[in-house]
PLY file of the C-alpha trace (Angstrom):
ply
format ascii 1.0
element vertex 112
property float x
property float y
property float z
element edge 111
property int vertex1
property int vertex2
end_header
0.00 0.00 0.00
1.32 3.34 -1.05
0.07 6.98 0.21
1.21 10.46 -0.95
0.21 13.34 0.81
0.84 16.87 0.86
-0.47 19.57 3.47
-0.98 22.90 4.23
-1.34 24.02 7.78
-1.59 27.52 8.78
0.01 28.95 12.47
0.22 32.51 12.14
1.71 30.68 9.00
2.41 27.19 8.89
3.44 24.74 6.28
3.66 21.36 6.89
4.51 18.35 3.85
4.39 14.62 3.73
6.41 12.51 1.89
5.53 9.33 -0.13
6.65 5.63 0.80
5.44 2.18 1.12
3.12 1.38 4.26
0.99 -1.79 4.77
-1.68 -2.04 7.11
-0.62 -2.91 10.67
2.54 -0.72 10.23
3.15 3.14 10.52
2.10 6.06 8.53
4.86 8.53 8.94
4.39 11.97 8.82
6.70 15.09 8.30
4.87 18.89 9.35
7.05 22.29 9.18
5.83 24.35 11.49
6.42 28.18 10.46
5.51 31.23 12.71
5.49 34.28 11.20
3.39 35.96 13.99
5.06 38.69 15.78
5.10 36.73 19.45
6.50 33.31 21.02
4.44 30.18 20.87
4.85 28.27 23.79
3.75 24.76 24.56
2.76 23.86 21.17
1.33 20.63 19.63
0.71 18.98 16.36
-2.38 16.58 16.22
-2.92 14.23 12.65
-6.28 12.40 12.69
-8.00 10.46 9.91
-11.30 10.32 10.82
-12.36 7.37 8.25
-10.21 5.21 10.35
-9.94 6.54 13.49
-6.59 6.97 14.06
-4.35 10.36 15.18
-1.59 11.13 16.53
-0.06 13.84 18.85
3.08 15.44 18.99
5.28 16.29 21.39
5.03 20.16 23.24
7.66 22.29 22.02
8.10 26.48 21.86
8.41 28.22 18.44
9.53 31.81 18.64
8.47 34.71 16.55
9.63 34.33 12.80
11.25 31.40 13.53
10.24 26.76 12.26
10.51 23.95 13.40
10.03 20.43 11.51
8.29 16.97 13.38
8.20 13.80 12.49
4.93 12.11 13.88
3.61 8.23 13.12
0.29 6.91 13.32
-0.25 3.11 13.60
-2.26 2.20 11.04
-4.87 -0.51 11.53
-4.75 -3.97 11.38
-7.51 -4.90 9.22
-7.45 -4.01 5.27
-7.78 -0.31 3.78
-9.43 0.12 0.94
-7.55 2.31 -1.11
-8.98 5.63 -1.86
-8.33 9.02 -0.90
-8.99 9.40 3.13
-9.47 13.60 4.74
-6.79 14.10 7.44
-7.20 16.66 9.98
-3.77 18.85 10.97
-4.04 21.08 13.57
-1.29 23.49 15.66
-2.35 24.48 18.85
-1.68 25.60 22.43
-3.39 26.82 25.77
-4.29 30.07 23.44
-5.65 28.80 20.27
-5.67 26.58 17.82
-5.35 26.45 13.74
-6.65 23.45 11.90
-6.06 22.55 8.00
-7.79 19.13 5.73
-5.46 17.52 3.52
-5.78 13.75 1.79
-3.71 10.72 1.74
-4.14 8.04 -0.79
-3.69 5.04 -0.19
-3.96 2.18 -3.17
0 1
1 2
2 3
3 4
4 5
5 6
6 7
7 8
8 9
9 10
10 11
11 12
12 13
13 14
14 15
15 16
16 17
17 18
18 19
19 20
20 21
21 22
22 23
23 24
24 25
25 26
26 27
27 28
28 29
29 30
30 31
31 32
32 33
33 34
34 35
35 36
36 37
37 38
38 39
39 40
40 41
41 42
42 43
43 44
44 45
45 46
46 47
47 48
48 49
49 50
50 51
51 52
52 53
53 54
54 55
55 56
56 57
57 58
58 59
59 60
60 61
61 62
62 63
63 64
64 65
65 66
66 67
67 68
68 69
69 70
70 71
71 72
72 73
73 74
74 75
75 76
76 77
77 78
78 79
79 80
80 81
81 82
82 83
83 84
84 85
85 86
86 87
87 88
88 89
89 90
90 91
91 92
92 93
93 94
94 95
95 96
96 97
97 98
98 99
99 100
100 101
101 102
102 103
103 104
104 105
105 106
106 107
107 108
108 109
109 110
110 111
């Protein structure tokens, strides 16, 4: 099974992109978001949730601070499920967020 995925999430400005490989079902989808503030103040205590709500599955990132003008890159997985995907194009959810707001962005993965 193969996915390809590319996304757009928005933090003051964000940009976050996801390469392709080969994934099977049972294993990991691994995903790759740059984080970009171009806001004029420090983030603090940020995190980076993936869902895909067709399957149920997410994932959360660990906290970390972004200063003013400044990026940061994170690698996240989601375990994929056991049983068989059909392949198709499945929504997933990115979102950036702290105690102070949050910024959420769709994007697809295909999977085939």
């Amino acid at each position: 099974m193969k996915y390809a995925i590319l996304a757009f999430l928005l933090f003051a400005v964000a940009f976050g992109s996801i390469a392709s490989e080969e994934v099977y079902q049972g294993r990991e989808l691994a995903l790759h978001v740059n984080v970009v503030n171009n806001g004029d103040r420090s983030a603090h205590d940020l995190a980076i949730r993936a869902y895909v709500p067709d399957l149920g599955i997410f994932a959360v990132s660990r906290p970390f601070d972004l200063e003013s003008d400044d990026s940061q890159g994170r690698m996240m997985f989601i375990d994929l499920p056991a049983y068989e995907i059909g392949p198709g194009l499945y929504p997933v959810r990115l979102s950036v967020s702290n105690d102070d707001f949050r910024e959420t962005r769709y994007t697809w993965v295909y999977f085939n």
